[in-house]
PDB file of the backbone (N, CA, C, O) and the ligand in Angstrom, with CONECT records:
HET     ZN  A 101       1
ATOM      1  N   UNK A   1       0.844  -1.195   0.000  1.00  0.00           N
ATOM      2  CA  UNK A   1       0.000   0.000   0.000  1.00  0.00           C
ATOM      3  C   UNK A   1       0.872   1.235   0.000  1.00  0.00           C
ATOM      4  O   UNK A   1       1.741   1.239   0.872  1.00  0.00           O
ATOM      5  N   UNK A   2       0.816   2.308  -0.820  1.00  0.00           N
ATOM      6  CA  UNK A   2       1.504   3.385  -0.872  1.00  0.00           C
ATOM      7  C   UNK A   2       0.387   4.587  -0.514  1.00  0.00           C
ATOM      8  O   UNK A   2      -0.836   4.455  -0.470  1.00  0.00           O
ATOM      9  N   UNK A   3       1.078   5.644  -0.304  1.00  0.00           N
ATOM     10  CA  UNK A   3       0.313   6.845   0.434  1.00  0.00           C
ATOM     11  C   UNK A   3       0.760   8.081   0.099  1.00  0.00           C
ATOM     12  O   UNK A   3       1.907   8.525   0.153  1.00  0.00           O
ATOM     13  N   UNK A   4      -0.719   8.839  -0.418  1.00  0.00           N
ATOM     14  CA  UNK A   4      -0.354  10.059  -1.026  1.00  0.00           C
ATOM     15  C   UNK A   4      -0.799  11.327   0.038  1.00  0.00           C
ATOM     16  O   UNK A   4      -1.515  10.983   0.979  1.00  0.00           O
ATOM     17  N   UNK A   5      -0.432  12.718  -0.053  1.00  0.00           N
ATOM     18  CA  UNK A   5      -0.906  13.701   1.057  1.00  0.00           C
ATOM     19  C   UNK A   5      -1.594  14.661  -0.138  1.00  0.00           C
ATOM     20  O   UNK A   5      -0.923  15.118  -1.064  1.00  0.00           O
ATOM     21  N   UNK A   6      -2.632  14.830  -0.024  1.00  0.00           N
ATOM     22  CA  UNK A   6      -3.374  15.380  -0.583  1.00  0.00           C
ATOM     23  C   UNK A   6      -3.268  17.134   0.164  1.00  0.00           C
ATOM     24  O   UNK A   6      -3.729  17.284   1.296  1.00  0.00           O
ATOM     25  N   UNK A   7      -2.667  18.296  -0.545  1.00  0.00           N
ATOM     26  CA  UNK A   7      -2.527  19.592   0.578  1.00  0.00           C
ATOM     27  C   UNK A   7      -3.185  20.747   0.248  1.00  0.00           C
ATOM     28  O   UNK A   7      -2.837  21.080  -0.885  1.00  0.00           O
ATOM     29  N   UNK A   8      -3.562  21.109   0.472  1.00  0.00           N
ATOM     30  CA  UNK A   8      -4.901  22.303   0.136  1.00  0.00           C
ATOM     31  C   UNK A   8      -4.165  23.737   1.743  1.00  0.00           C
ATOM     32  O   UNK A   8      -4.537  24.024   2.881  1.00  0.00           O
ATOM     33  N   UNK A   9      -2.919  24.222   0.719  1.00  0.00           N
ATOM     34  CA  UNK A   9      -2.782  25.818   1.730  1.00  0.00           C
ATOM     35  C   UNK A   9      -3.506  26.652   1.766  1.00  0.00           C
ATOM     36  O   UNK A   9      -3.127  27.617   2.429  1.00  0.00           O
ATOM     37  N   UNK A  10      -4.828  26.750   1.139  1.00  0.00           N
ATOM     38  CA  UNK A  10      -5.734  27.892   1.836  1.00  0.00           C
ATOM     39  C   UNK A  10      -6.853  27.731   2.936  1.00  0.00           C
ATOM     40  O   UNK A  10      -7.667  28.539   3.384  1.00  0.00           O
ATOM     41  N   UNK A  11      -6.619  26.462   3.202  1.00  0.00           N
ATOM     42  CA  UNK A  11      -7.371  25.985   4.736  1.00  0.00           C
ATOM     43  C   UNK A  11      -6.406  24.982   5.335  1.00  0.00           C
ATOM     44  O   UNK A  11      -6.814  24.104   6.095  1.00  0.00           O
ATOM     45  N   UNK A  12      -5.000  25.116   4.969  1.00  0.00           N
ATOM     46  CA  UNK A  12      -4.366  24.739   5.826  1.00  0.00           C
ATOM     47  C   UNK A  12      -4.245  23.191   6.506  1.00  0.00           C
ATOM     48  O   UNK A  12      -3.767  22.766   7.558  1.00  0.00           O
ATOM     49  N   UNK A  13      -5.060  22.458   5.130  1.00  0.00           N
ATOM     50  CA  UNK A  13      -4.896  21.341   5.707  1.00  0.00           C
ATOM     51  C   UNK A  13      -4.429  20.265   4.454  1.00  0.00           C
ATOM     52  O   UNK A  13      -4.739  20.448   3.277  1.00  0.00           O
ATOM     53  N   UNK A  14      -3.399  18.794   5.088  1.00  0.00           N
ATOM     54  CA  UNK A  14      -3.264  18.110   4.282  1.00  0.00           C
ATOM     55  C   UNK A  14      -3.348  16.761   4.976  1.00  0.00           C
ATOM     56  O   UNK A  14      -2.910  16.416   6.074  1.00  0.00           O
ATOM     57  N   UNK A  15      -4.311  15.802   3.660  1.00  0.00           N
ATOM     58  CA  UNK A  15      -4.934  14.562   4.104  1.00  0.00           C
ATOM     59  C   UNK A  15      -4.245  13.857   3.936  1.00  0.00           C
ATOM     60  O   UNK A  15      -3.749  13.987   2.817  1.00  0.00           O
ATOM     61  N   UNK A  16      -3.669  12.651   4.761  1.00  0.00           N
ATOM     62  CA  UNK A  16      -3.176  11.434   3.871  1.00  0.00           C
ATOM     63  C   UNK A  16      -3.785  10.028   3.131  1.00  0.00           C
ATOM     64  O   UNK A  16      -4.198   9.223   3.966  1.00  0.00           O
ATOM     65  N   UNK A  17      -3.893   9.662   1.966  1.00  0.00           N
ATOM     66  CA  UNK A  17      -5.098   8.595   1.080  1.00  0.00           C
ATOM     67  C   UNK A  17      -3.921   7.899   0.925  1.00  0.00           C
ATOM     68  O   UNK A  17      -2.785   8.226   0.582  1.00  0.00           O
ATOM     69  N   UNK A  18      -4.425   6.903   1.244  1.00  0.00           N
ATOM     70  CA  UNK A  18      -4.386   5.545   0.352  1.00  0.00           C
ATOM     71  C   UNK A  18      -4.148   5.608  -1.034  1.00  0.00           C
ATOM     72  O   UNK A  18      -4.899   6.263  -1.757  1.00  0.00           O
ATOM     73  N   UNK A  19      -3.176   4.992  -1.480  1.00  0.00           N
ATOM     74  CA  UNK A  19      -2.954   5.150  -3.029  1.00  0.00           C
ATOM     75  C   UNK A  19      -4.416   4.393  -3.583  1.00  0.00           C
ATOM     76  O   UNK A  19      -4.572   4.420  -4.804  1.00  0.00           O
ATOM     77  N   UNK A  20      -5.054   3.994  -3.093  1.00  0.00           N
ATOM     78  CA  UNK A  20      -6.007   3.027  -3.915  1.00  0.00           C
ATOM     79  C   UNK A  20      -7.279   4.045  -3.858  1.00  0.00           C
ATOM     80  O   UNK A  20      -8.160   3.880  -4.702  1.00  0.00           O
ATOM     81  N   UNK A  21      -7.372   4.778  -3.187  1.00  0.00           N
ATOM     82  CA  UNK A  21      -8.662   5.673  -2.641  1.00  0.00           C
ATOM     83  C   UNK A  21      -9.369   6.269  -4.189  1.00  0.00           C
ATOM     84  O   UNK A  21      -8.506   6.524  -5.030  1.00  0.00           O
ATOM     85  N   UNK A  22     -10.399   6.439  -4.504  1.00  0.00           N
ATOM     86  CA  UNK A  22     -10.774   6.705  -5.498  1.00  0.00           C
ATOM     87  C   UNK A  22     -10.633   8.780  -5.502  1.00  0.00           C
ATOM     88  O   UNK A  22     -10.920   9.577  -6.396  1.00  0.00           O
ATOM     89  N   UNK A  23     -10.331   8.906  -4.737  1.00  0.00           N
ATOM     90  CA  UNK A  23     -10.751  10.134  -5.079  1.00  0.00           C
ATOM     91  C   UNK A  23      -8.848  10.804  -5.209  1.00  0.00           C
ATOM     92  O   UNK A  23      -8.597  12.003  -5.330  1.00  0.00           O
ATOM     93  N   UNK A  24      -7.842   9.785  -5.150  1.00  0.00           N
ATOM     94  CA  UNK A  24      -6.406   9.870  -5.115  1.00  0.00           C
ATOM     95  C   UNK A  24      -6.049   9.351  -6.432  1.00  0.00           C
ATOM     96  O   UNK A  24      -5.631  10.154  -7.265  1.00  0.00           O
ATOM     97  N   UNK A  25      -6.156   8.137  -6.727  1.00  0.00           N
ATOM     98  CA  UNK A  25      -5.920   7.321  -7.587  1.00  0.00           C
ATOM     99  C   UNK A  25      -4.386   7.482  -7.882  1.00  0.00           C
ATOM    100  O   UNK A  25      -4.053   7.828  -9.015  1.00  0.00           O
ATOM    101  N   UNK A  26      -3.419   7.245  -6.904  1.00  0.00           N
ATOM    102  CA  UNK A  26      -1.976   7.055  -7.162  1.00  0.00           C
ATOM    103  C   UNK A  26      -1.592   8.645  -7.265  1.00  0.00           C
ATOM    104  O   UNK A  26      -0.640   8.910  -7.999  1.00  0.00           O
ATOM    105  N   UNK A  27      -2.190   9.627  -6.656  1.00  0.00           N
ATOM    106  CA  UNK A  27      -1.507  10.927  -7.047  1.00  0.00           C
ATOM    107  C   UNK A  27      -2.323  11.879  -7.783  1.00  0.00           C
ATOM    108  O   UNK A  27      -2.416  13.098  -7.634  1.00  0.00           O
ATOM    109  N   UNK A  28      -3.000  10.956  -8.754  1.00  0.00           N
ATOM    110  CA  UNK A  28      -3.720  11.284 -10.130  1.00  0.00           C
ATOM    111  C   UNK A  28      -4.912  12.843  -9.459  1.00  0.00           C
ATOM    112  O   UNK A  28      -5.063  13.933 -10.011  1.00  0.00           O
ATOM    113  N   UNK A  29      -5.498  12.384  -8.251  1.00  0.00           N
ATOM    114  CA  UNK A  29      -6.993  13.462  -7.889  1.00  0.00           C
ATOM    115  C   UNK A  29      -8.251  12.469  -9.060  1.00  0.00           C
ATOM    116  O   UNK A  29      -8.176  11.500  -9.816  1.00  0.00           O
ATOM    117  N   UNK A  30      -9.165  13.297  -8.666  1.00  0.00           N
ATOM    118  CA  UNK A  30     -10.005  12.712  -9.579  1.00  0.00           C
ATOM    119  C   UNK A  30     -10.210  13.271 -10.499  1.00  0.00           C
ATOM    120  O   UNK A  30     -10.179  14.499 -10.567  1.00  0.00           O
ATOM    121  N   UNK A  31     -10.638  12.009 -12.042  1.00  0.00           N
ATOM    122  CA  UNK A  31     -10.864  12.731 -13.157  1.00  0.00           C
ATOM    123  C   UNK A  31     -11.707  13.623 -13.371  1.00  0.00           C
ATOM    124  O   UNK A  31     -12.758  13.890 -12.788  1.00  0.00           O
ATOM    125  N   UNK A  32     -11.092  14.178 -14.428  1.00  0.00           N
ATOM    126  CA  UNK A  32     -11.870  15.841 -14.653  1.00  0.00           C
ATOM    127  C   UNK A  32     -11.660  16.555 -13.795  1.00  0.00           C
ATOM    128  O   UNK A  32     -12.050  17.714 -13.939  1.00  0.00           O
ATOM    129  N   UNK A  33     -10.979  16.190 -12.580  1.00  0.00           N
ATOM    130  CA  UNK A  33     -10.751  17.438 -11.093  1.00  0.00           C
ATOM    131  C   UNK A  33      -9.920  17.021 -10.500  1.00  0.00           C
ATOM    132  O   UNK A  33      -9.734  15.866 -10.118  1.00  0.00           O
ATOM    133  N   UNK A  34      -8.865  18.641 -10.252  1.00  0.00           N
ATOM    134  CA  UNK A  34      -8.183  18.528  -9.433  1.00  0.00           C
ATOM    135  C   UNK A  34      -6.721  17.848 -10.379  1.00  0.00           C
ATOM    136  O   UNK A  34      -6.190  16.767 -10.127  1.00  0.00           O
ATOM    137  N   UNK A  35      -6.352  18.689 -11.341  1.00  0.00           N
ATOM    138  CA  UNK A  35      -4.978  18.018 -12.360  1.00  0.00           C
ATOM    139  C   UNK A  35      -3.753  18.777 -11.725  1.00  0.00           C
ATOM    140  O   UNK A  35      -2.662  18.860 -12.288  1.00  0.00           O
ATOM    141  N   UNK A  36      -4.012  19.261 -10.631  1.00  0.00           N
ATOM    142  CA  UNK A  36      -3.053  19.325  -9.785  1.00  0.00           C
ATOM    143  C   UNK A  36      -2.585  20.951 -10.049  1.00  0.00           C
ATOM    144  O   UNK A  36      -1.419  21.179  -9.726  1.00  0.00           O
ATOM    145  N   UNK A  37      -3.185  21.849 -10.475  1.00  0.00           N
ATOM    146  CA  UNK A  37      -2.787  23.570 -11.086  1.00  0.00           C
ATOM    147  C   UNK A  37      -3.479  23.842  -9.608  1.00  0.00           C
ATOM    148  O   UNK A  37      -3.694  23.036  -8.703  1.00  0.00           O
ATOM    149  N   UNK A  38      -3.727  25.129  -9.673  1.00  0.00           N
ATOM    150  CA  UNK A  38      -4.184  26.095  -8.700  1.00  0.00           C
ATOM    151  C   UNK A  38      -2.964  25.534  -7.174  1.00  0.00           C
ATOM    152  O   UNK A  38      -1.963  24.818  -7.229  1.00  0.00           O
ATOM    153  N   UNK A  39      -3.367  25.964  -6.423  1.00  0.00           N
ATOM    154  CA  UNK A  39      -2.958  26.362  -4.879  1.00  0.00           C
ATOM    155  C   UNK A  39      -2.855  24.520  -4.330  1.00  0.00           C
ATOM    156  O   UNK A  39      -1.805  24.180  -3.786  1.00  0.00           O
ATOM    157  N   UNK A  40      -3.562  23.851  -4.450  1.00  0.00           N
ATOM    158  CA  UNK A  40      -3.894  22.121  -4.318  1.00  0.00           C
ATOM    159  C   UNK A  40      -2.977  21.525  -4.744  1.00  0.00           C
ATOM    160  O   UNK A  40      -2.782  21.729  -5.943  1.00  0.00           O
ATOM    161  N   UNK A  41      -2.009  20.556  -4.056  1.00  0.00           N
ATOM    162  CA  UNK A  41      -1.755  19.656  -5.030  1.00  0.00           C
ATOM    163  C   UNK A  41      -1.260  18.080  -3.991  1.00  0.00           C
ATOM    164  O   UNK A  41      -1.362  17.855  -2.785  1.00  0.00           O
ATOM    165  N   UNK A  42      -0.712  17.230  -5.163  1.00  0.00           N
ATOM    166  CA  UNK A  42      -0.899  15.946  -4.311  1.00  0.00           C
ATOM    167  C   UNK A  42       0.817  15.553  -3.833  1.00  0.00           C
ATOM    168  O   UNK A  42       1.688  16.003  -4.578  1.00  0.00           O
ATOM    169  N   UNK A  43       1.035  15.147  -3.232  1.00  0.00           N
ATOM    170  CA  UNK A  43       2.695  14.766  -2.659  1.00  0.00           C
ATOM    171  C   UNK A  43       2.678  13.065  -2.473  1.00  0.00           C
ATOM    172  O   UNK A  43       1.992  12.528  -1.603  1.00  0.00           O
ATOM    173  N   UNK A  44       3.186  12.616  -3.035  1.00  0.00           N
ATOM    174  CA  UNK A  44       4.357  12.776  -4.114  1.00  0.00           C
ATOM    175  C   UNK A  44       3.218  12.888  -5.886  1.00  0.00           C
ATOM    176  O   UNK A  44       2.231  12.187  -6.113  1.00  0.00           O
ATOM    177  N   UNK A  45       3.480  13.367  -6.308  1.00  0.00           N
ATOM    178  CA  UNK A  45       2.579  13.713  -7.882  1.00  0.00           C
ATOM    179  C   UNK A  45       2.593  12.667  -8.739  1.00  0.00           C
ATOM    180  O   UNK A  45       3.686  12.287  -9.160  1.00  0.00           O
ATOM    181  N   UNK A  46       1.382  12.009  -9.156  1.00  0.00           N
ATOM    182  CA  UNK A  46       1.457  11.475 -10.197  1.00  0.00           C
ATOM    183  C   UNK A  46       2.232  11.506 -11.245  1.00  0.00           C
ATOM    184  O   UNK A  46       1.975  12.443 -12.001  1.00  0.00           O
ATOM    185  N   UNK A  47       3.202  10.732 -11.608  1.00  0.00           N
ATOM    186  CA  UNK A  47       3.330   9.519 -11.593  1.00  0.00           C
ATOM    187  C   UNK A  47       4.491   9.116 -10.641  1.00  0.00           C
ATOM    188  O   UNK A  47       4.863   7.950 -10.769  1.00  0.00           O
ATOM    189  N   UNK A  48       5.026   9.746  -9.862  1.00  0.00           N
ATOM    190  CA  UNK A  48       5.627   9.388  -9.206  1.00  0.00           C
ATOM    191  C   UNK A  48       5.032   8.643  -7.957  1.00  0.00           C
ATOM    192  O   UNK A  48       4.069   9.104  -7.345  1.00  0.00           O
ATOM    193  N   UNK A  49       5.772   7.243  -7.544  1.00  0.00           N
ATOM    194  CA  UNK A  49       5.012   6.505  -6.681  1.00  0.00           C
ATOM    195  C   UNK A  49       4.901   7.072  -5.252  1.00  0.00           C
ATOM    196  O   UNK A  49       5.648   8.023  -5.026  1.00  0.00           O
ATOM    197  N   UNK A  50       4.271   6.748  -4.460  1.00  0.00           N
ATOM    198  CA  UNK A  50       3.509   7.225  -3.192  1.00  0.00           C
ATOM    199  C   UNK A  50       4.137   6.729  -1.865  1.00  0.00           C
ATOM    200  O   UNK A  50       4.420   5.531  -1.837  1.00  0.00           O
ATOM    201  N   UNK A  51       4.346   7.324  -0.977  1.00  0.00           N
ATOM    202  CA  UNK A  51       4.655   7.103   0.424  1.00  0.00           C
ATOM    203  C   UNK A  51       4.809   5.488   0.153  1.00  0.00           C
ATOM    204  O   UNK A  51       4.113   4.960  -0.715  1.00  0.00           O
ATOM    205  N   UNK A  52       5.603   4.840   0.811  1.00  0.00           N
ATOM    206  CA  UNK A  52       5.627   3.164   1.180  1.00  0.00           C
ATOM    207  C   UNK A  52       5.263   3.219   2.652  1.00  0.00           C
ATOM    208  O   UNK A  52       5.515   2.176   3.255  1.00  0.00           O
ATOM    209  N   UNK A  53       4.892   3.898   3.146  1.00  0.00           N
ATOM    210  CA  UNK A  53       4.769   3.678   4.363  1.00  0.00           C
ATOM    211  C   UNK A  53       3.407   5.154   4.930  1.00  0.00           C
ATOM    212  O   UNK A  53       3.241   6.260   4.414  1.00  0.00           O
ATOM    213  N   UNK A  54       2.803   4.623   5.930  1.00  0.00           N
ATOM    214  CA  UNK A  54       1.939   5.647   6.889  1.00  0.00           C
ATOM    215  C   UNK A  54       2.775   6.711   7.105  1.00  0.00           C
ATOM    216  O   UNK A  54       2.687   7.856   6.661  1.00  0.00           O
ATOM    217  N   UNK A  55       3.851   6.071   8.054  1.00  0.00           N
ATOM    218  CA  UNK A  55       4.807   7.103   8.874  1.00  0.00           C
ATOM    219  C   UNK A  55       5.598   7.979   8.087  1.00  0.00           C
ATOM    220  O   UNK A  55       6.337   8.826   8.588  1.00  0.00           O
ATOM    221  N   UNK A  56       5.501   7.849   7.216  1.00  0.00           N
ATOM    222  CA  UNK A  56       6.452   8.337   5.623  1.00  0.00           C
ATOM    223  C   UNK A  56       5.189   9.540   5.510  1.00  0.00           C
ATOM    224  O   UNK A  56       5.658  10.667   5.348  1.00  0.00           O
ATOM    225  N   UNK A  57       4.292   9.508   5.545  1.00  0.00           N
ATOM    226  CA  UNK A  57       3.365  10.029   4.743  1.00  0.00           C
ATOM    227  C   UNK A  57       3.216  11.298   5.753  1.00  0.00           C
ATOM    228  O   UNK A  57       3.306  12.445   5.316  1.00  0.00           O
ATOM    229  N   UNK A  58       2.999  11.043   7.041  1.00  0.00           N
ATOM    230  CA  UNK A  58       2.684  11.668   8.357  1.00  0.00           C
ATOM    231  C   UNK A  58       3.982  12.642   8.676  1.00  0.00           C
ATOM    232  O   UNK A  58       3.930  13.727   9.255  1.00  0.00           O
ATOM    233  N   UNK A  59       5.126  12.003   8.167  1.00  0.00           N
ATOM    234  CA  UNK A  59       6.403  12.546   8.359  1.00  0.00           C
ATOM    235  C   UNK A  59       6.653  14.488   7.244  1.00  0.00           C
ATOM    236  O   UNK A  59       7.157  15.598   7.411  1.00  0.00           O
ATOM    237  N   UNK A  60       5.952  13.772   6.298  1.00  0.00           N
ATOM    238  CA  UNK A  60       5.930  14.828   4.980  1.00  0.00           C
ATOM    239  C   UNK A  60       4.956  15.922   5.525  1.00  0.00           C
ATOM    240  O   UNK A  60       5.119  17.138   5.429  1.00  0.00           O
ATOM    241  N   UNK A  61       3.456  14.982   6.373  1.00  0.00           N
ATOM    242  CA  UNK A  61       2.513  16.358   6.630  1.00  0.00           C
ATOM    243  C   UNK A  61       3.607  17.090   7.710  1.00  0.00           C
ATOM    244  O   UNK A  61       3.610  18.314   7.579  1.00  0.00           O
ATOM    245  N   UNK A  62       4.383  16.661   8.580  1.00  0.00           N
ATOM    246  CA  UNK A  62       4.645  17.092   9.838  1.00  0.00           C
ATOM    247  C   UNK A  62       5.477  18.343   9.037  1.00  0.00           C
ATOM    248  O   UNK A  62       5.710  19.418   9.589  1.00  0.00           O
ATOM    249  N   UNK A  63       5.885  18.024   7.654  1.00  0.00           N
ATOM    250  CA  UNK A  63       7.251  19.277   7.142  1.00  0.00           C
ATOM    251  C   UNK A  63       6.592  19.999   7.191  1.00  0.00           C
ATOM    252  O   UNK A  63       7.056  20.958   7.807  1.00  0.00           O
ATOM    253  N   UNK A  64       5.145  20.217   6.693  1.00  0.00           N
ATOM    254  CA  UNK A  64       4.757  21.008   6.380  1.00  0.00           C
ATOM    255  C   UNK A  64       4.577  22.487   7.354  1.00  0.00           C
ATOM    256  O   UNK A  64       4.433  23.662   7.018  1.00  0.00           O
ATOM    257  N   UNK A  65       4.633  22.029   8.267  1.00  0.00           N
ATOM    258  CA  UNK A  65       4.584  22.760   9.323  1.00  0.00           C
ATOM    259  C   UNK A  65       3.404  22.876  10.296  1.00  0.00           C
ATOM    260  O   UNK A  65       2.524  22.025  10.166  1.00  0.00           O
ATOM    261  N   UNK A  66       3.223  24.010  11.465  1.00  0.00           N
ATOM    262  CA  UNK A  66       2.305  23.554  12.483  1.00  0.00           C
ATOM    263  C   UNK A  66       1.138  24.591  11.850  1.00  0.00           C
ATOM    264  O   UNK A  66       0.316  25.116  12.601  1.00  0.00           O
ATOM    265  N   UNK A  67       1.142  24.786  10.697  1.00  0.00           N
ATOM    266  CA  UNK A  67      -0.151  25.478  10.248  1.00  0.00           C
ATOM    267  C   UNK A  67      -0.972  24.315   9.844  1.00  0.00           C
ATOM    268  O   UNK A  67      -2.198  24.371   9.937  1.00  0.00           O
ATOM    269  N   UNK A  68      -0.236  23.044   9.310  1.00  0.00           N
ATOM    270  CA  UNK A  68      -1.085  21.720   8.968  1.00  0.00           C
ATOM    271  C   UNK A  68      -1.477  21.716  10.209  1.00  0.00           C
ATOM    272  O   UNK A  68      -0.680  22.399  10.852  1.00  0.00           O
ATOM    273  N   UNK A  69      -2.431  21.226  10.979  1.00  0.00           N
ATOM    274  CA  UNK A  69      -2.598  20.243  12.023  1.00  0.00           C
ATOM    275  C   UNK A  69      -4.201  20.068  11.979  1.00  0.00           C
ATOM    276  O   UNK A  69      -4.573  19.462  12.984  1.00  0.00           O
ATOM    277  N   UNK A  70      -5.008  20.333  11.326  1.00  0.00           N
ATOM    278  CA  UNK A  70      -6.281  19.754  11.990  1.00  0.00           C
ATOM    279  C   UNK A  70      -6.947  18.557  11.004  1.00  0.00           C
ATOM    280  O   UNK A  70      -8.124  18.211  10.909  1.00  0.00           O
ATOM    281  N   UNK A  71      -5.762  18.064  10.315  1.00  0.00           N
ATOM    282  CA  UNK A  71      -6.140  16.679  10.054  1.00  0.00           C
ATOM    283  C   UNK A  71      -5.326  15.482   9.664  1.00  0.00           C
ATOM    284  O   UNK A  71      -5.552  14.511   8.942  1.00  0.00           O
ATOM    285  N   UNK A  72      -3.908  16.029  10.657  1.00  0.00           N
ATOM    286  CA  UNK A  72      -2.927  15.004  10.684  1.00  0.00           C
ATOM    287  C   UNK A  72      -3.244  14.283  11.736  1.00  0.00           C
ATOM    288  O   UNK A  72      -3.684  14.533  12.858  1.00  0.00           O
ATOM    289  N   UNK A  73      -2.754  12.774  10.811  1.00  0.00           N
ATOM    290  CA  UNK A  73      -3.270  11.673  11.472  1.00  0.00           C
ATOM    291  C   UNK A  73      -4.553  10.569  11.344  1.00  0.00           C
ATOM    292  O   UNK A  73      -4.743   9.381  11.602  1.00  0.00           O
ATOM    293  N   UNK A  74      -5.313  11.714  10.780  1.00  0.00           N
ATOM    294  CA  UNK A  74      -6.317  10.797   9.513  1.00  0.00           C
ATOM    295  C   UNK A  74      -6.010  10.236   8.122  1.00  0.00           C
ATOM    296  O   UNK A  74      -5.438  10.687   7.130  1.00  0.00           O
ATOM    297  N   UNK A  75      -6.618   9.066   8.432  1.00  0.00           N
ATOM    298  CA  UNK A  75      -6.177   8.219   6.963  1.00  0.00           C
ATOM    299  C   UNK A  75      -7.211   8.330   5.800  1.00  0.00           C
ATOM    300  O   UNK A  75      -7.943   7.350   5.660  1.00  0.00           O
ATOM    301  N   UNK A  76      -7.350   9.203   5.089  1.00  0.00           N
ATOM    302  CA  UNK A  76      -8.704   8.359   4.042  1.00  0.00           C
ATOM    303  C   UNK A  76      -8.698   7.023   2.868  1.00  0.00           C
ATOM    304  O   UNK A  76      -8.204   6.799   1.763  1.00  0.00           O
ATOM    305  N   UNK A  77      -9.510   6.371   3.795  1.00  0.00           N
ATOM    306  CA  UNK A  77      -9.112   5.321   2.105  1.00  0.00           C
ATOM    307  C   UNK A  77     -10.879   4.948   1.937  1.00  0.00           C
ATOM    308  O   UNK A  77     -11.385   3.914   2.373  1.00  0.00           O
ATOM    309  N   UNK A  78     -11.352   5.635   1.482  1.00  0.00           N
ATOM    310  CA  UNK A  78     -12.595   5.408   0.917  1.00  0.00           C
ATOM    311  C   UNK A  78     -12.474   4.705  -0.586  1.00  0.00           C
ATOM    312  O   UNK A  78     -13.491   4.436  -1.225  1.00  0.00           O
TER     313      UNK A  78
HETATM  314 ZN    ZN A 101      -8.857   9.475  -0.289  1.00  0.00          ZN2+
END
């Protein structure tokens, strides 16, 4: 299972998905939305492969700094 951080800096928050999550799809976002322009984008980017690990993933939100925090530590894998 690999793991992407989905980061959105104008509310300050970034999710970590499941590479399998439909609304991630390996980096990708979903089709027709979200090709990764504007202020949004996904870490590590399509096509490059995804976190190997949780703690990998959690490690990247933590760079981000302490403006991330109100949803580190949640996993989405819908
Ligand atoms: Zn997801």
């Amino acid at each position: 299972m690999a793991y992407h951080v989905k980061v959105i800096p104008p509310s300050g928050r970034a999710r970590i998905h499941e590479a399998s999550c439909k609304f991630c799809r390996d980096g990708q976002g979903m089709e027709n939305q979200d090709k990764g322009t504007g202020p949004t984008y996904w870490q590590p980017p399509y096509p490059v492969p995804g976190f190997p690990t949780i703690a990998e993933a959690k490690r990247y939100v933590l760079s981000l700094g302490s403006r991330y925090i109100d949803t580190q530590g949640s996993v989405h894998t819908a």
